[in-house]
VOFIVEX-610681 format. One record per residue (C-alpha): residue in one letter; chain; x, y, z. Coordinates in nm, 4 decimals, padded with zeros to 6 digits. Example, Ala and Ser with C-alpha at 12.3 -4.5 7.8 and 13.67 -1.06 7.14 Angstrom:
REM VOFIVEX-610681
+------+-----+----------+----------+----------+
: type : mol :       c1 :       c2 :       c3 :
+------+-----+----------+----------+----------+
:    A :   A :  01.2300 : -00.4500 :  00.7800 :
:    S :   A :  01.3670 : -00.1060 :  00.7140 :
+------+-----+----------+----------+----------+
//
This chain:
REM VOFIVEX-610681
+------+-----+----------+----------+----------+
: type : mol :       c1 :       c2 :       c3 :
+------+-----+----------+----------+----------+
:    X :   A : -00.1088 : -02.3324 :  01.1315 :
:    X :   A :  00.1480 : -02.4652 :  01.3529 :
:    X :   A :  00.3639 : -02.2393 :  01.6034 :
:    X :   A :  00.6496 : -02.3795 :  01.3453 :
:    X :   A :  00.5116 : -02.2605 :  01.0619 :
:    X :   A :  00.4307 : -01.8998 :  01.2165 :
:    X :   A :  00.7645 : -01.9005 :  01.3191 :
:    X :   A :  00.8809 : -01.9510 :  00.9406 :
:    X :   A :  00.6109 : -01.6898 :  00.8225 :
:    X :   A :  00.6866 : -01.4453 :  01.0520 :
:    X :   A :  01.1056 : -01.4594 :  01.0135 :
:    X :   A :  01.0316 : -01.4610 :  00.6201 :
:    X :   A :  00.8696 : -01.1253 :  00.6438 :
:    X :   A :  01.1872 : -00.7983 :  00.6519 :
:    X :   A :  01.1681 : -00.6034 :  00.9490 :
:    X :   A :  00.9643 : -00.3307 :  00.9914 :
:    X :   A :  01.2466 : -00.0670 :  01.1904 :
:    X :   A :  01.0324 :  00.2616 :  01.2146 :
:    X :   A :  00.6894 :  00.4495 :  01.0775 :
:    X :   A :  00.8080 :  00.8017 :  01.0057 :
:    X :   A :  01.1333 :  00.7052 :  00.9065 :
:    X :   A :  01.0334 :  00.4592 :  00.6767 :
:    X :   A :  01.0501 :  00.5788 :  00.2837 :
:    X :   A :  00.8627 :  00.3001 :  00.1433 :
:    X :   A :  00.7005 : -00.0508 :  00.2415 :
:    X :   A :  00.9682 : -00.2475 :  00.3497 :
:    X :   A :  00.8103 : -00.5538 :  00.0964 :
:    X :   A :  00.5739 : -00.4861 : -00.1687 :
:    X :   A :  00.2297 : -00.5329 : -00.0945 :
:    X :   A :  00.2098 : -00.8633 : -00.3934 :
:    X :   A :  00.5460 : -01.0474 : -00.1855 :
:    X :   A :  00.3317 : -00.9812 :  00.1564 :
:    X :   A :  00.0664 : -01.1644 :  00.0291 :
:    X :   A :  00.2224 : -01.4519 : -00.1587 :
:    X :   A :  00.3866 : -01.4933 :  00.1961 :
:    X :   A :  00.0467 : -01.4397 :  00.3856 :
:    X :   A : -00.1073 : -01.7207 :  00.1513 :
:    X :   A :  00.0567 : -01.9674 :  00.3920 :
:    X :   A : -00.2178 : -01.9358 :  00.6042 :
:    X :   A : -00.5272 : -02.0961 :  00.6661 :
:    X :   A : -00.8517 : -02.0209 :  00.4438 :
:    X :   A : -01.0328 : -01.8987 :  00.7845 :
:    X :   A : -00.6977 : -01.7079 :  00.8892 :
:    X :   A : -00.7081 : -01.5095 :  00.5716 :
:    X :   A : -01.0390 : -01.4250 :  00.5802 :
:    X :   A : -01.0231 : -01.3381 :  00.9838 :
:    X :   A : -00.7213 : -01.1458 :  00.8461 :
:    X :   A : -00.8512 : -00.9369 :  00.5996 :
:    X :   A : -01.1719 : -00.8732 :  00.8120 :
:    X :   A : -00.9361 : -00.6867 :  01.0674 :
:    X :   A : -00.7736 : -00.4890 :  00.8250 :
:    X :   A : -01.1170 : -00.3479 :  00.6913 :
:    X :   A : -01.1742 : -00.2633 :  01.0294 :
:    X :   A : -00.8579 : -00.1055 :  01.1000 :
:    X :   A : -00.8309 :  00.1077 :  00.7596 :
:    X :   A : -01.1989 :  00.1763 :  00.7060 :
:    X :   A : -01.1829 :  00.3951 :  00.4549 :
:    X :   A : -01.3357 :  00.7722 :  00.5824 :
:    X :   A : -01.6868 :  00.8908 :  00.5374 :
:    X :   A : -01.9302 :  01.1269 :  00.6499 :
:    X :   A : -02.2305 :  00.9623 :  00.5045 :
:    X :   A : -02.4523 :  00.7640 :  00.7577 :
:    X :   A : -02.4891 :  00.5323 :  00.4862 :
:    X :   A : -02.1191 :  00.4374 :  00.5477 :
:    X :   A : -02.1306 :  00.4723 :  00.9160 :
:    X :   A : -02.4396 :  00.2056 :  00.9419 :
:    X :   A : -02.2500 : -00.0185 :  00.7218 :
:    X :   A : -01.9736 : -00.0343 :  00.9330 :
:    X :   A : -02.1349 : -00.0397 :  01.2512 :
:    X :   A : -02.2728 : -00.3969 :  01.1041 :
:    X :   A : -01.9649 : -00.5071 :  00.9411 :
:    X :   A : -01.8178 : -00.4302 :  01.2834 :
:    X :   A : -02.0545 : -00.5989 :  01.5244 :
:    X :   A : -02.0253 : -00.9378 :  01.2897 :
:    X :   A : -01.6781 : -00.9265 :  01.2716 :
:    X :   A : -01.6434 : -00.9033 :  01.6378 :
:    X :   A : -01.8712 : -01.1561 :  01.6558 :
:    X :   A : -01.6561 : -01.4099 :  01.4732 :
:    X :   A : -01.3381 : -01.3445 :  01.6674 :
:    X :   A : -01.2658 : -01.5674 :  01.9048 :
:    X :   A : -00.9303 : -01.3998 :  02.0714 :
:    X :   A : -00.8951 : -01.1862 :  02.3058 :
:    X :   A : -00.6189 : -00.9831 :  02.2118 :
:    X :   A : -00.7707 : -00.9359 :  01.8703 :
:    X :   A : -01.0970 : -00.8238 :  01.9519 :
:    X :   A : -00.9394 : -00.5546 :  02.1811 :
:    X :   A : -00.7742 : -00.4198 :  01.9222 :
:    X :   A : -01.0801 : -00.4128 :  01.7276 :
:    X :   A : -01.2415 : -00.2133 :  01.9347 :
:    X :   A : -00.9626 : -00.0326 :  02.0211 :
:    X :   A : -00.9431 :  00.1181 :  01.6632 :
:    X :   A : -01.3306 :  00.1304 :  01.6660 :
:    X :   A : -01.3454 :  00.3981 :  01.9825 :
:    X :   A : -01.0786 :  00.5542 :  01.7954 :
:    X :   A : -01.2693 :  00.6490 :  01.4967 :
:    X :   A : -01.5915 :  00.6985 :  01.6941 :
:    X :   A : -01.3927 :  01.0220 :  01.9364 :
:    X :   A : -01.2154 :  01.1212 :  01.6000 :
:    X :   A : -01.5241 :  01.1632 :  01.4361 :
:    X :   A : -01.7216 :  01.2860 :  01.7323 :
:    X :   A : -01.4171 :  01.6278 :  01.7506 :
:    X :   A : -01.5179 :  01.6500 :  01.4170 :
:    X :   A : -01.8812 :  01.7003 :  01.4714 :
:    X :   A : -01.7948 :  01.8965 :  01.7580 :
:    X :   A : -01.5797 :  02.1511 :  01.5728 :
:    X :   A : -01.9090 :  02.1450 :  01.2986 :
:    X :   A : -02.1027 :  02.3038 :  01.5781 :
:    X :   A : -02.3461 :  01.9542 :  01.6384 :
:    X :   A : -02.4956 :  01.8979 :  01.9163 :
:    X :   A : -02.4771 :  01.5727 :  02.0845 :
:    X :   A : -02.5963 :  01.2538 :  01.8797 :
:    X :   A : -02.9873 :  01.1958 :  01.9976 :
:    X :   A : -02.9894 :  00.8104 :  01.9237 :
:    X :   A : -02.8384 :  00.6044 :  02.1278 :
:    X :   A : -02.6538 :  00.4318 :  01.8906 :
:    X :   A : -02.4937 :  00.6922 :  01.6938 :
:    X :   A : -02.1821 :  00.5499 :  01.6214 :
:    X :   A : -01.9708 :  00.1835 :  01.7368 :
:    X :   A : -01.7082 :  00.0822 :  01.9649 :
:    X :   A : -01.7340 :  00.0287 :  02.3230 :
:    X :   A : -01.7363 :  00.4174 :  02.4237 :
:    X :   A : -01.9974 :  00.6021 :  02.1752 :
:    X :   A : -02.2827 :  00.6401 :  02.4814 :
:    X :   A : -01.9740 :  00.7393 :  02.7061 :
:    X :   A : -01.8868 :  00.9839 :  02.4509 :
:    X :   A : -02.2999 :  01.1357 :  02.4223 :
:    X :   A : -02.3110 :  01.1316 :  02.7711 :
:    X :   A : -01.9999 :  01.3653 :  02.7896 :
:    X :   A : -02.0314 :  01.5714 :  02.4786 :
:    X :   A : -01.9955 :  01.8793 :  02.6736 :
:    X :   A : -01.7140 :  01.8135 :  02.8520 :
:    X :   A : -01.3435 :  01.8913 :  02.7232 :
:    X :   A : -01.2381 :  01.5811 :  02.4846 :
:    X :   A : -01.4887 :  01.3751 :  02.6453 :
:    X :   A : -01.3224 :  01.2956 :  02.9753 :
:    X :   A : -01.1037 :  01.0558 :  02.8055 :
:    X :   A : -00.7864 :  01.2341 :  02.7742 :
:    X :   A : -00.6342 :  00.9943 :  02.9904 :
:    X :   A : -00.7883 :  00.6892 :  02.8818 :
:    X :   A : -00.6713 :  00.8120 :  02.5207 :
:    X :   A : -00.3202 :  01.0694 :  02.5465 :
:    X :   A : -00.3237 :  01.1723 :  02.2624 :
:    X :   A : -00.6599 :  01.2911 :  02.2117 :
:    X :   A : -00.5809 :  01.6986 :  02.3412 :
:    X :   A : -00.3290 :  01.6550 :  02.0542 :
:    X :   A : -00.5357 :  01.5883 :  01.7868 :
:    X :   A : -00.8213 :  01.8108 :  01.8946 :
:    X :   A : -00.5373 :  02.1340 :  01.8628 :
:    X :   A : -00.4917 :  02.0033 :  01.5158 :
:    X :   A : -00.8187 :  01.9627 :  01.4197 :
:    X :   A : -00.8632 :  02.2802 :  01.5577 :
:    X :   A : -00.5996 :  02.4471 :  01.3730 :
:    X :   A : -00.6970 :  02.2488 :  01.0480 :
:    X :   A : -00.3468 :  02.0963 :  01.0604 :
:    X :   A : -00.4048 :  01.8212 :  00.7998 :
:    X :   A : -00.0399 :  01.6533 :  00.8497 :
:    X :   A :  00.0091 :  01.7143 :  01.2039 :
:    X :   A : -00.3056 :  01.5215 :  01.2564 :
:    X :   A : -00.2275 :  01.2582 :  00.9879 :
:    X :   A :  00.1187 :  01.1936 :  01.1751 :
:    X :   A : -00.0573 :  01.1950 :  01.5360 :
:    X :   A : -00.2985 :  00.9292 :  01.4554 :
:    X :   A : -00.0979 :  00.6730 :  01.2768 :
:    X :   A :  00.1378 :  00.7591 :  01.5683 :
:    X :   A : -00.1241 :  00.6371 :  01.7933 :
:    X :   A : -00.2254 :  00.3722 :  01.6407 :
:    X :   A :  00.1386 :  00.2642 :  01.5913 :
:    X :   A :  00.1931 :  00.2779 :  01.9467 :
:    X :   A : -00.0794 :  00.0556 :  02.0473 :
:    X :   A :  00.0617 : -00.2312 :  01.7878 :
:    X :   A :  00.3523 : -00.1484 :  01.9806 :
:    X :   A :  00.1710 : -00.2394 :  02.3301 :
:    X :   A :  00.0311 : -00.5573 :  02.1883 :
:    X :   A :  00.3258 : -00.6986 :  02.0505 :
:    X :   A :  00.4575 : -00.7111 :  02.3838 :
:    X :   A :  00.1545 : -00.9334 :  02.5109 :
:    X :   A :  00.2094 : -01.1620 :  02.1905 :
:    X :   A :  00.5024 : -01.4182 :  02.0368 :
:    X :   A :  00.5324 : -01.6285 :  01.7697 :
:    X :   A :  00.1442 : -01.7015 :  01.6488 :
:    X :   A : -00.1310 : -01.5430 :  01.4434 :
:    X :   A : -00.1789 : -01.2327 :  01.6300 :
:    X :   A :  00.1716 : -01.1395 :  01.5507 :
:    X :   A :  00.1141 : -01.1826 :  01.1795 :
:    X :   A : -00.1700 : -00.9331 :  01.2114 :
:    X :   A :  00.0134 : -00.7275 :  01.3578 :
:    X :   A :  00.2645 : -00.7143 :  01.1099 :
:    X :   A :  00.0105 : -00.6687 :  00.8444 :
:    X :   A : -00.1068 : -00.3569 :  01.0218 :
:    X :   A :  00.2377 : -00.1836 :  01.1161 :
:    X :   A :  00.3139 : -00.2505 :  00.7035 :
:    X :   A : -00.0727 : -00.0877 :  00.6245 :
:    X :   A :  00.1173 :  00.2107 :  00.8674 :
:    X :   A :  00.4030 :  00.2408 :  00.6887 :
:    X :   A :  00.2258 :  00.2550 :  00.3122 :
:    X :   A :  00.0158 :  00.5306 :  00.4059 :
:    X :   A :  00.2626 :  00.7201 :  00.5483 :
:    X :   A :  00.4827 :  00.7271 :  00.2638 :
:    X :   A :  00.2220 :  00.7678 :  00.0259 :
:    X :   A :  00.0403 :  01.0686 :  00.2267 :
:    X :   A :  00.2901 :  01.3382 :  00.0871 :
:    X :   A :  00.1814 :  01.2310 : -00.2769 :
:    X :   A : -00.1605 :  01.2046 : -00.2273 :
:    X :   A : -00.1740 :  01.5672 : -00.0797 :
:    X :   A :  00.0045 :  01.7063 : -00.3374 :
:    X :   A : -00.2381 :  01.5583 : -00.6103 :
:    X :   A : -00.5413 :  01.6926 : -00.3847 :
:    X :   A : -00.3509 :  02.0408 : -00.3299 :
:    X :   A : -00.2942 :  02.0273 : -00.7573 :
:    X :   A : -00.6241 :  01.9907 : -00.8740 :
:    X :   A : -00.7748 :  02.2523 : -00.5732 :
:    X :   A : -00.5081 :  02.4669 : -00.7840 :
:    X :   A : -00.6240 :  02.4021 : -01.1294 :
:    X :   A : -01.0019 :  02.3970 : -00.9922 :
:    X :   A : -00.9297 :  02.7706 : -00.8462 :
:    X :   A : -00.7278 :  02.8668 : -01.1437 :
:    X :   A : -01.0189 :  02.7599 : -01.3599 :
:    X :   A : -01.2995 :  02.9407 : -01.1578 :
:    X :   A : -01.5990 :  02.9788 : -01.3970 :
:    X :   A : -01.4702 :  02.8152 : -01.6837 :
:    X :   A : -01.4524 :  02.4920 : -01.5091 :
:    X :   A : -01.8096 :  02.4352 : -01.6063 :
:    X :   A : -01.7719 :  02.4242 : -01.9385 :
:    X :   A : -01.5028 :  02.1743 : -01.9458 :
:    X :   A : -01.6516 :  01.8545 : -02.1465 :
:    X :   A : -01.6647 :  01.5396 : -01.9317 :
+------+-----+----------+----------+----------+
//
């Protein structure tokens, strides 16, 4: 695409004011991509590539974690710019010290292969698994944060402090971009942001309903038909 016809994407697209503040999407997710159509076949698929990457679903299976530790090198692999793939492995060191407090507050030892996990950081991260958050407090603020809530198995102050962080570092890109491609990703991640913030409270409450109904069953549970 042209820097014209970014230009008329981007200004098309309502204005995304605030994260926690925000009540719902500021477009639906159907208008975004009837908009986002205006790109290039390769755009799109670079696009959606980055947003796998960005909003991997969870999982503590290694069969997920090998999967994405090849969907991640090839994806890298076919971006060509710069900014992009920082962010890529930006989000990608993220997961990999979010996941490594995890295994920490399991009681596991440090990972014995080498590669254990993806990102630029993960042998930084084995190397240091005995040291408080890794020695990368300062390369990563908020990381003490987030360990306290882990800790304290405070499900929503974590929630909050990661999308915070992750909203913070669209922020510090944005700066370093105008009017092109990498704006438009950024756009579609700050509006993934802003969905699963305002759909967090509900999908709590349905996992807080059926651990109710579940405990209110007990024993009886099992002889519920299918």
């Amino acid at each position: 695409m042209s820097d014209k016809a970014y230009h008329g994407l981007l200004t098309s697209l309502p204005h995304i004011d605030s994260l926690f503040d925000s009540k719902i999407t500021p477009i639906s997710r159907y208008q975004l991509d009837r908009r986002l159509s205006a790109l290039t076949f390769d755009e799109r698929k670079t696009l959606s590539m980055i947003e796998k990457l960005m909003h991997w679903d969870k999982g503590d299976d290694e069969a997920n974690d090998a999967e994405l530790i090849k969907f991640a090198t090839r994806a890298r692999e076919q971006v060509d710019n710069k900014i992009l793939k920082d962010l890529i492995d930006w989000r990608l060191d993220m997961r990999t010290v979010v996941a490594a407090l995890r295994r920490k507050k399991a009681g596991e030892k440090a990972p014995a292969e080498p590669r254990w996990s993806f990102g630029t950081r993960y042998e930084f991260i084995r190397r240091n698994w005995n040291v408080p958050y890794f020695n990368l407090q300062f390369t990563f603020p908020w990381l003490p944060d987030v360990a306290r809530y882990m800790e304290e198995d405070q499900s929503l102050a974590l929630e909050k402090e990661l999308l915070s962080a992750v909203w913070q570092e669209l922020d510090r890109l944005s700066t370093k971009v105008s009017f092109g491609f990498e704006a438009v990703v950024i756009y579609l991640l700050r509006w993934n942001l802003v969905y699963r913030w305002t759909t967090y409270d509900s999908e709590v409450a349905v996992k807080r309903f059926d651990q109710l109904v579940e405990n209110a069953l007990g024993s009886f549970a099992s002889e519920l038909p299918d």
